[in-house]
C-alpha positions in Angstrom: -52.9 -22.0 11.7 -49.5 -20.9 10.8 -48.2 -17.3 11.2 -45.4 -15.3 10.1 -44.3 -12.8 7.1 -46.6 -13.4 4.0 -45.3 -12.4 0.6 -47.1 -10.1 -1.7 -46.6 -8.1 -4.6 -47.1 -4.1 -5.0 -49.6 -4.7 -8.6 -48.9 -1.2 -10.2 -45.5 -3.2 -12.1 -48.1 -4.6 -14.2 -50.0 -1.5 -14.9 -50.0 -2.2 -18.5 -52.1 -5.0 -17.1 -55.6 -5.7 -16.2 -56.2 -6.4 -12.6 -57.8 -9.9 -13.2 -54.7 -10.9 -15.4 -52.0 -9.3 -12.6 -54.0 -11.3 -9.8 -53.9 -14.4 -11.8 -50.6 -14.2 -11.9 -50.0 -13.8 -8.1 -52.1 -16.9 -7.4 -49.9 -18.7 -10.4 -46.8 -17.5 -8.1 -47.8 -18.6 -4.8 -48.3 -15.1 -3.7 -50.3 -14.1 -0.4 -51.2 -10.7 -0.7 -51.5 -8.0 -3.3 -50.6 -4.3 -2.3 -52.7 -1.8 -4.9 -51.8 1.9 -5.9 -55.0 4.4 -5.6 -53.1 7.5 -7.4 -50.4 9.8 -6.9 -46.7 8.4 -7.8 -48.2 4.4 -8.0 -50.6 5.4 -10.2 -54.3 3.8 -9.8 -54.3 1.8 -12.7 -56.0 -0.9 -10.7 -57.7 1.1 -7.9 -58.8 3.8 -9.0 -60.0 5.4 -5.7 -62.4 8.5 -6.7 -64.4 6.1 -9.6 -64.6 3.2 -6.5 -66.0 5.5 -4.0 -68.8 6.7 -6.5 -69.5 3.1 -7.8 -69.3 1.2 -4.6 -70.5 -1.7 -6.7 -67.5 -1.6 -8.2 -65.3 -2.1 -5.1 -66.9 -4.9 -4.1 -66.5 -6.8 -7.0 -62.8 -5.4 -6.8 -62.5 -6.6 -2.9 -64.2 -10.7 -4.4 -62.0 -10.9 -7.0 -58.8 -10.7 -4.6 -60.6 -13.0 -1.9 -62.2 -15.2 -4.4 -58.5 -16.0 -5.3 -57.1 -16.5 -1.4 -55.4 -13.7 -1.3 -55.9 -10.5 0.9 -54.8 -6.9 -0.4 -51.6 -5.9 2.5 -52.2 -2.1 2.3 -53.6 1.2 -0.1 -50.7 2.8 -1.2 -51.0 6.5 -2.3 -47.1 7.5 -2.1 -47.7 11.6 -2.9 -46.7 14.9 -1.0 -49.2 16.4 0.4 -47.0 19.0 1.8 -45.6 20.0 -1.2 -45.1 23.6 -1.3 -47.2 24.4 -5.0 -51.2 24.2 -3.7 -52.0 22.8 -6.3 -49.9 20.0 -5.9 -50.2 19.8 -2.5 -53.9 19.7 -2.8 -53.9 16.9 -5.6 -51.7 14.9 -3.8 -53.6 15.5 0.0 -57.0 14.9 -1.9 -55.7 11.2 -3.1 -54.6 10.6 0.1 -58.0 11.3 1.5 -60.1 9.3 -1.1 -57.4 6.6 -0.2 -58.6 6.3 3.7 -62.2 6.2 3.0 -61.7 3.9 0.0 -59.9 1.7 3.4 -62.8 1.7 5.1 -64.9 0.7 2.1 -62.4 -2.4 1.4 -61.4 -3.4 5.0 -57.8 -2.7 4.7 -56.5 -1.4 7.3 -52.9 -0.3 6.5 -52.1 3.1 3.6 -49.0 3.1 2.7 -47.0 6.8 1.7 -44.7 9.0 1.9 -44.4 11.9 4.5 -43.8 15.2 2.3 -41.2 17.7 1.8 -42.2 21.4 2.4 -40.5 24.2 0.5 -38.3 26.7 1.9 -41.0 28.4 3.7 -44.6 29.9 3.4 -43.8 31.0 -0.1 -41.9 28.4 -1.7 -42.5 26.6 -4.7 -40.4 23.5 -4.7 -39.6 20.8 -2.2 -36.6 21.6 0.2 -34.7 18.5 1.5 -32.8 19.8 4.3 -29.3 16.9 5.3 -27.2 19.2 7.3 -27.4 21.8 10.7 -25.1 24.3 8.6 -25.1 26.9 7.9 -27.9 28.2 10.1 -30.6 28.8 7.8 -31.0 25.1 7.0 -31.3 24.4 10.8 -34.3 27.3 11.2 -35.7 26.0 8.1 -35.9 22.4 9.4 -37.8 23.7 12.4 -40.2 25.2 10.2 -40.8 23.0 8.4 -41.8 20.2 11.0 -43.0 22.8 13.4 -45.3 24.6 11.1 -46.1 22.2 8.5 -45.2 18.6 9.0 -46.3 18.0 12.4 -49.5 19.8 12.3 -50.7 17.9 9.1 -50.0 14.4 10.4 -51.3 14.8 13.6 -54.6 16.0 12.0 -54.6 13.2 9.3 -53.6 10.4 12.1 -57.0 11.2 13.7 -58.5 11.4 10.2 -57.6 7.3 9.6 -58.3 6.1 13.1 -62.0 7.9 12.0 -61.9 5.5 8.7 -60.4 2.4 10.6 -57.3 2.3 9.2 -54.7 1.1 11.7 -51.4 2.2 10.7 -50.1 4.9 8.1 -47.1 2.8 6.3 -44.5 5.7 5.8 -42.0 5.0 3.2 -38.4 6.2 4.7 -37.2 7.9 1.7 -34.4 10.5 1.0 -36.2 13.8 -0.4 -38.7 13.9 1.9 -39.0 14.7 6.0 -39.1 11.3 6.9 -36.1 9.3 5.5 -34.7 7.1 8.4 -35.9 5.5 11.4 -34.9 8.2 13.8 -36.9 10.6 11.6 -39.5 8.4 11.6 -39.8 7.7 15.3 -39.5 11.5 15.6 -43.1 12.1 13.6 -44.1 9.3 15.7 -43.6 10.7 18.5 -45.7 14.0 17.7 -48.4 12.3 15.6 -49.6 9.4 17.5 -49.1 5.4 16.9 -50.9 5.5 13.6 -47.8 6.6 12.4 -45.1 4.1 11.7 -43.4 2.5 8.9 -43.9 0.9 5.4 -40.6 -0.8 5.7 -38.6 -0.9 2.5 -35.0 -1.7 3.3 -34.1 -0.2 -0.7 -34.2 3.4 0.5 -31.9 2.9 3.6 -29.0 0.5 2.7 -27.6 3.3 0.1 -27.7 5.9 3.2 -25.4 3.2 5.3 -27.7 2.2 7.2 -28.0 -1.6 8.5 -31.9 -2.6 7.6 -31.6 -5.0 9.6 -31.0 -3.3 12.8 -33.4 -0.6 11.4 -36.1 -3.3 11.4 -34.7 -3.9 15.2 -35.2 -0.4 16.4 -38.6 0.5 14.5 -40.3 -3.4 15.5 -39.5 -2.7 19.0 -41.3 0.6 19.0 -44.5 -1.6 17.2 -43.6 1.1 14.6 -43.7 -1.7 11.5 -47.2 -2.1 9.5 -46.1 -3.2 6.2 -42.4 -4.1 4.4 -41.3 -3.8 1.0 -39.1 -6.2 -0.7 -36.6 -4.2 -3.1 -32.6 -4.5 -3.6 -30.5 -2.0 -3.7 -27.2 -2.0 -5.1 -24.1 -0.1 -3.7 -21.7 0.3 -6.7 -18.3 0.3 -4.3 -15.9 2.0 -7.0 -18.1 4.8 -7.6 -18.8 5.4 -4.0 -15.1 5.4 -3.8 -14.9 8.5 -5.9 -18.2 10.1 -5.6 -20.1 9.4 -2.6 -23.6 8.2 -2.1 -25.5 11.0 -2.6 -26.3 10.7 -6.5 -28.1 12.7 -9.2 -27.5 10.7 -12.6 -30.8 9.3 -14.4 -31.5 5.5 -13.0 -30.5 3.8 -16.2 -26.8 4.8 -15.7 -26.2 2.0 -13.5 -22.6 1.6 -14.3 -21.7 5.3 -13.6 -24.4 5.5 -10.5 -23.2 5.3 -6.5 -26.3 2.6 -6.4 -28.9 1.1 -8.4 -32.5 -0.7 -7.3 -32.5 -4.0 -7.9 -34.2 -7.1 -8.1 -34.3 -9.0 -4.6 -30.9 -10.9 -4.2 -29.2 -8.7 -6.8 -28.0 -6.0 -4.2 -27.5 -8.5 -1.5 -27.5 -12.4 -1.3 -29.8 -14.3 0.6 -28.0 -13.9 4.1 -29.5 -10.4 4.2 -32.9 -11.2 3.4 -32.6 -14.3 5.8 -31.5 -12.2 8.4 -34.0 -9.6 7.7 -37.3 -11.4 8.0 -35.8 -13.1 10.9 -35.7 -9.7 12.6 -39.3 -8.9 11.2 -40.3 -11.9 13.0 -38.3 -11.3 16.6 -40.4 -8.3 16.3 -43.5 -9.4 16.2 -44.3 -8.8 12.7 -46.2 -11.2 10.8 -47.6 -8.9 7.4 -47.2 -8.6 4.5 -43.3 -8.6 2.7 -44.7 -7.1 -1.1 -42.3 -6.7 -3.7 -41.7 -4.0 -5.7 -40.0 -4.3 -8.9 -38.0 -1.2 -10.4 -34.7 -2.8 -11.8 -33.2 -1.3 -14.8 -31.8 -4.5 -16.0 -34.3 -6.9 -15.0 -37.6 -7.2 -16.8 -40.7 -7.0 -14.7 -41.6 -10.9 -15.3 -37.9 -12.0 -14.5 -37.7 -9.6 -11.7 -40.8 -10.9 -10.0 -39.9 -14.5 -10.1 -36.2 -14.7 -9.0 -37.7 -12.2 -6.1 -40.2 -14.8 -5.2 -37.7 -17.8 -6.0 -35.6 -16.2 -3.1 -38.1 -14.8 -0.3 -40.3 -18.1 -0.5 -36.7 -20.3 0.9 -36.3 -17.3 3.6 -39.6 -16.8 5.0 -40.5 -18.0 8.4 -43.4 -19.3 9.5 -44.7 -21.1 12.2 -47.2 -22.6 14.2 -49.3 -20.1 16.5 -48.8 -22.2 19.1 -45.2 -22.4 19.0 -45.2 -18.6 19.6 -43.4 -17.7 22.9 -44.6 -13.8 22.9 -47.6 -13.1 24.5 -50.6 -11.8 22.9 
């Protein structure tokens, strides 16, 4: 049996699709895994999680067509914000996330990927409220706030809510706009929420920040903090950093006036990244799921998807299990 990274694809780039057609495809690719949105910012246009639960019949035949094909699904994903200030949003966005974990347990997957919310500026807010500096002092009390009165509170509950449904790891997306945006933010939440809580590794969202993903993959494997990894490029326009910085509030389809730009994998950076990447994923330990998510603005979905796959197939390692050296 060999072991190592698998590569999968997150389906909800072919939502104009029907799921039979999209898993078709990833069998005609070579692909491993399929990751599928239940609602929220993914959409559920091929897991619907509310009409599953109620037609149970219905998930099954959803969970035999993927293992009728050899492939598995990697992780629910159900990227919302359940802390978002509105109620109503909040509420919409919390109730997804709930259907999500018992529609887990239902599929025997054990991984939800999502985001980690952004509060408002206190009890009576009514939009998100990205704190990114100590000064002056009411962004510091507001940070305490919000992870003191809202953030912590809410995971800790919903970390014990997804042990109940048998879902081993909550896969949070480190992205900027919401609490949890880097690994030491991550490991913080960690920290006060239990080991369910770890990462849904997506090195897209941190190499615009200046952050290495590779010794982010380092520092969050050790800490057994890694339950799924996204495959998405990111690329750092150098000349407009130059002059305007990272931080960057132009529409995605201005890529030649943007700081940075998603891109297709080996678009942002050549293969030496990705090589050294999913050799860190493996000195870790971690042997999932690499999906890839598709969101270039100069790529289209089908051209995107195989150059990604073209690239990631010659990096991946696997290898015997009994060639392993770590224990367990």
């Amino acid at each position: 049996m060999e072991v190592g990274v698998k590569l999968g694809v997150l389906t909800v780039l072919y939502a104009d699709r029907p799921l039979d057609e999209v898993l078709d495809r990833a069998v005609a690719l070579g692909l491993d895994a399929v990751e599928l949105g239940t609602g929220n910012y993914p959409g559920d246009a091929h897991c619907p999680a509310g009409k599953l639960l109620t037609d149970r019949a219905r998930a099954r035949e959803l969970r035999r067509a993927v293992t009728d094909r050899g492939l598995q699904i990697s992780a629910l994903s159900c990227h919302g914000n359940p802390l978002h200030p509105r109620p109503e949003v909040a509420e919409a966005h919390h109730g997804v996330w709930r259907r999500t974990l018992e529609l887990c347990e239902l599929l025997e997957v054990d991984v939800v990927n999502t985001f980690s919310g952004c509060p408002g500026d206190g009890p009576d807010g009514r939009a998100p409220n990205w704190v990114t500096c100590p000064w002056p002092p009411d962004f510091a009390e507001l940070l305490a706030w919000q992870w003191d009165e809202r953030v912590i509170p809410y995971w800790r509950e919903e970390a014990q809510r997804a042990a109940a449904h048998g879902v081993r790891g909550i896969g949070l997306e480190m992205h900027p706009g919401f609490v949890v945006y880097n690994p030491g933010t991550l490991l913080r939440l960690r920290a006060a929420a239990g080991e369910r809580i770890g990462a849904n590794f997506d090195p897209s969202h941190l190499v615009w920040q200046g952050i290495d993903p590779v010794e982010a993959a380092r520092e969050l494997g050790r800490a057994g903090a890694i339950f799924h990894a996204h495959a998405k490029d990111t690329y750092v326009d150098r000349g407009n950093v130059r002059r305007d910085g990272v931080l960057d509030t132009k529409p995605y389809d201005r890529v030649i006036d943007r700081a940075w730009s998603f891109r297709t994998v080996g678009y942002g950076h050549g293969e030496e990244l990705w090589r050294a990447l999913v050799s860190m994923l493996r000195t870790v330990g971690y042997d999932g799921v690499l999906s890839i998510e598709h969101e270039d603005p100069l790529a289209s979905v089908d051209e995107g998807l195989e150059k990604a796959v073209a690239l990631l197939r010659g990096v991946l390692l696997r290898e015997p299990a009994a060639a392993m050296w770590w224990s367990g």
